[in-house]
Structure formats: structure tokens, C-alpha cells
C-alpha positions in Angstrom: 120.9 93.3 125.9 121.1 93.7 122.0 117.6 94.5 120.3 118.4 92.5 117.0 119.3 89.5 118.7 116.2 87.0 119.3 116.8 85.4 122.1 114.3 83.3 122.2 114.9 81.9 118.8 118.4 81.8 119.8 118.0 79.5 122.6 115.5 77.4 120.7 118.2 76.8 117.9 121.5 75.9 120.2 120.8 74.9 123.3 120.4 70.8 122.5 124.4 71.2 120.7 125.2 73.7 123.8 123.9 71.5 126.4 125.1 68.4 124.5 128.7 70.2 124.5 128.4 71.5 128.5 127.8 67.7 129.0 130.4 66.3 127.2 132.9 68.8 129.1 131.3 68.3 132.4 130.1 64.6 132.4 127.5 66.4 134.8 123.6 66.9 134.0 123.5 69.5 136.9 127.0 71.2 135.9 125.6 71.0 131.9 122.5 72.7 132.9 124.3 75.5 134.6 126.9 75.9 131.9 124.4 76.4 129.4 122.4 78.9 131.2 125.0 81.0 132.0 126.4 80.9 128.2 123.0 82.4 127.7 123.0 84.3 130.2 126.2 86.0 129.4 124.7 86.5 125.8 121.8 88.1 127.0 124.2 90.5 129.3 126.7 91.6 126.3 125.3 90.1 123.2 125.3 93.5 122.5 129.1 93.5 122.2 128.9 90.7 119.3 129.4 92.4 115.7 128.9 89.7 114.0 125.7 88.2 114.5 126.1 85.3 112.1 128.8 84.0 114.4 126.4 83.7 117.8 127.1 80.1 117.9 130.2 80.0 117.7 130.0 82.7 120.4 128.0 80.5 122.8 130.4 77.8 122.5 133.2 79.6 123.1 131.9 80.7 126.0 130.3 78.0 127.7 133.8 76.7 127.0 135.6 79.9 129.0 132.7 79.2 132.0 133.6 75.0 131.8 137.7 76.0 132.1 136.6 78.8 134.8 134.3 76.2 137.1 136.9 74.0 136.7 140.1 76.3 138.2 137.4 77.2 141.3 137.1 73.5 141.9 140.3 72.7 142.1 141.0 76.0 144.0 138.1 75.1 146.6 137.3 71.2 146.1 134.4 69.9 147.5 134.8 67.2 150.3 132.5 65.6 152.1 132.8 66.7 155.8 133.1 63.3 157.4 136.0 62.3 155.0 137.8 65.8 156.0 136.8 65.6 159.5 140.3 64.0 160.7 142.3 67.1 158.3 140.3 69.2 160.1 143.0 71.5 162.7 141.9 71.4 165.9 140.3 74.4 167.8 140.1 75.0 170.9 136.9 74.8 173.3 135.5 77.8 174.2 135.2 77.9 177.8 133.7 80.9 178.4 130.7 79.9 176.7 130.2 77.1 179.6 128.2 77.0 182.7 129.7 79.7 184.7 129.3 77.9 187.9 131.1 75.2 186.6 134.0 77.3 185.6 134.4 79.1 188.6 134.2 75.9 190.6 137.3 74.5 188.3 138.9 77.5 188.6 139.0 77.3 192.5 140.7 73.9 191.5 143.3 75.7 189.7 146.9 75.9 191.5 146.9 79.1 193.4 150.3 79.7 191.8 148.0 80.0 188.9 144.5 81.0 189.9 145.0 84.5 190.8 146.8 85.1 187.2 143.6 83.7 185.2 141.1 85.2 187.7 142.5 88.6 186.7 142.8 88.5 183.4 139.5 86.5 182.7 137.1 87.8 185.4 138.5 91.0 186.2 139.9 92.0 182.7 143.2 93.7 183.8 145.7 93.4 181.2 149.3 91.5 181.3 151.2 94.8 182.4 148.4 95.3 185.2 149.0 91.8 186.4 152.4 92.1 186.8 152.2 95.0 189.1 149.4 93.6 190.9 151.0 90.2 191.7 154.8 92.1 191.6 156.3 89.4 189.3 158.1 90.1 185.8 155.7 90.5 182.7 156.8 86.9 181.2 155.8 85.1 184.9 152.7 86.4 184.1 152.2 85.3 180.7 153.2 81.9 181.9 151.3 81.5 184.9 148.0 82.4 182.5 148.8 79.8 179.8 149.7 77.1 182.3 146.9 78.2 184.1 144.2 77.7 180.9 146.0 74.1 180.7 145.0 73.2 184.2 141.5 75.0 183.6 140.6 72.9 180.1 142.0 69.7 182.1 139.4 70.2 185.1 136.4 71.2 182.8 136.7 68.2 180.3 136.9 65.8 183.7 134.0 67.1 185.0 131.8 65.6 182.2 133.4 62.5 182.2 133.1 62.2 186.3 129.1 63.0 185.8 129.0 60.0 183.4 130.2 57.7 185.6 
């Protein structure tokens, strides 16, 4: 902060032209408030860089100018949408099954084809990995692979049926 600058006096002087400016960039009270407070603010940070202190106002202009072209690149970067607008951009994740009802999964799971079931039971409930599978159930690494993700399929189908049979 510089000593000889009066801060006080400062804001007192140009913040009605600096606001009046923020707002005439912005078209926003909100977004004219902030503007002009962090002109300021930067002033009160490195005013102490200013050498000349006849041009401050210029300064604060320039400035709050810099912070309105700055705000505007991070809104066009990162726009604002409302989330029901976006909702159908949105990609689709998958459900997290492991967070369901355990006894729910398990009973789907015994739904599973066999063909399948033994492939997600050991990776999912006993935790061996793909290589251990393989030798386990003596097929080739790829089978494995396979049988797990066709497996899941069968597994989501059963566990997003179940709620709809309850309903009915």
C-alpha cells in the first residue's frame, strides 16, 4: 500500500465515474459493483507502483477496464448455464451400483448368466484381478474381459427392473 496515496479521498473522488464506467461496460449493477472494488482494490495492493500520482484516475480506469476485458474471457471460457437448460448436454454417467442395497445386488447377480456370474463375482466380490481370473476359470485374458463387461450389462439391466417391478 503506498503511504501518500489517500485512499479514502481517492475513492470518495472516482468511484461515481468508476462505477458509472464498470456499468456502462458491464450493463450489470452486481458486475459494476465488483469491478469497481476490485479497481480499488488493486490500487490499494500496488498503488505503490504508480509514479505518478496525478494520473490515479486514469490508473483506475485503466484498470477496471483490464478486470471488465479479463471477466469477460473467464465467461466465455466457463459460461454460466442454468442446469435445467444443460441438463440434456449433460454426458451420461453411469450408476454406481456398488453404492446399492447389497442384497439387492447379490440377488441380481445370481440372475446373472453363469457364463457370466463367476467372472463379475471374482472381480467385484473377491477382487482378483483380470490375469487371476483367467487362470482361475482357464480361459484366455480377453474371454475374461468380455465376460465382465457383458456381465455389468446384464447386472445394470436386472438392477434398474427391480425398481420398476416394485412399482407396479
Amino acid at each position: 500500500m503506498a503511504p501518500d496515496l489517500d485512499y479514502e479521498k481517492l475513492v470518495e473522488l472516482h468511484y461515481k465515474s468508476l462505477y458509472r464506467f464498470a456499468f456502462s461496460l458491464s450493463r450489470s449493477e452486481s458486475d459494476a459493483s465488483d469491478l469497481t472494488q476490485q479497481s480499488f482494490y488493486i490500487l490499494a495492493k500496488s498503488g505503490g507502483q504508480l509514479r505518478d500520482k496525478t494520473k490515479v484516475k486514469s490508473w483506475l480506469f485503466t484498470t477496471l477496464h483490464r478486470e471488465y476485458l479479463a471477466h469477460r474471457r473467464r465467461i466465455v471460457r466457463f459460461p454460466e448455464t442454468d442446469f435445467s437448460e444443460a441438463r440434456s448436454e449433460l454426458p451420461v454417467v453411469e450408476t454406481n451400483f456398488a453404492a446399492a442395497d447389497a442384497p439387492a445386488v447379490l440377488g441380481a447377480l445370481a440372475k446373472v448368466d453363469p457364463t457370466f456370474q463367476s467372472a463379475v463375482a471374482l472381480f467385484y466380490l473377491e477382487d482378483y484381478s483380470y490375469p487371476q481370473i483367467a487362470e482361475i476359470l482357464e480361459v484366455p485374458l480377453g474371454t475374461v474381459k468380455s465376460r465382465i463387461a457383458r456381465g455389468i450389462e446384464q447386472l445394470k439391466r436386472l438392477l434398474l427392473e427391480a425398481p420398476a417391478r416394485r412399482a407396479s
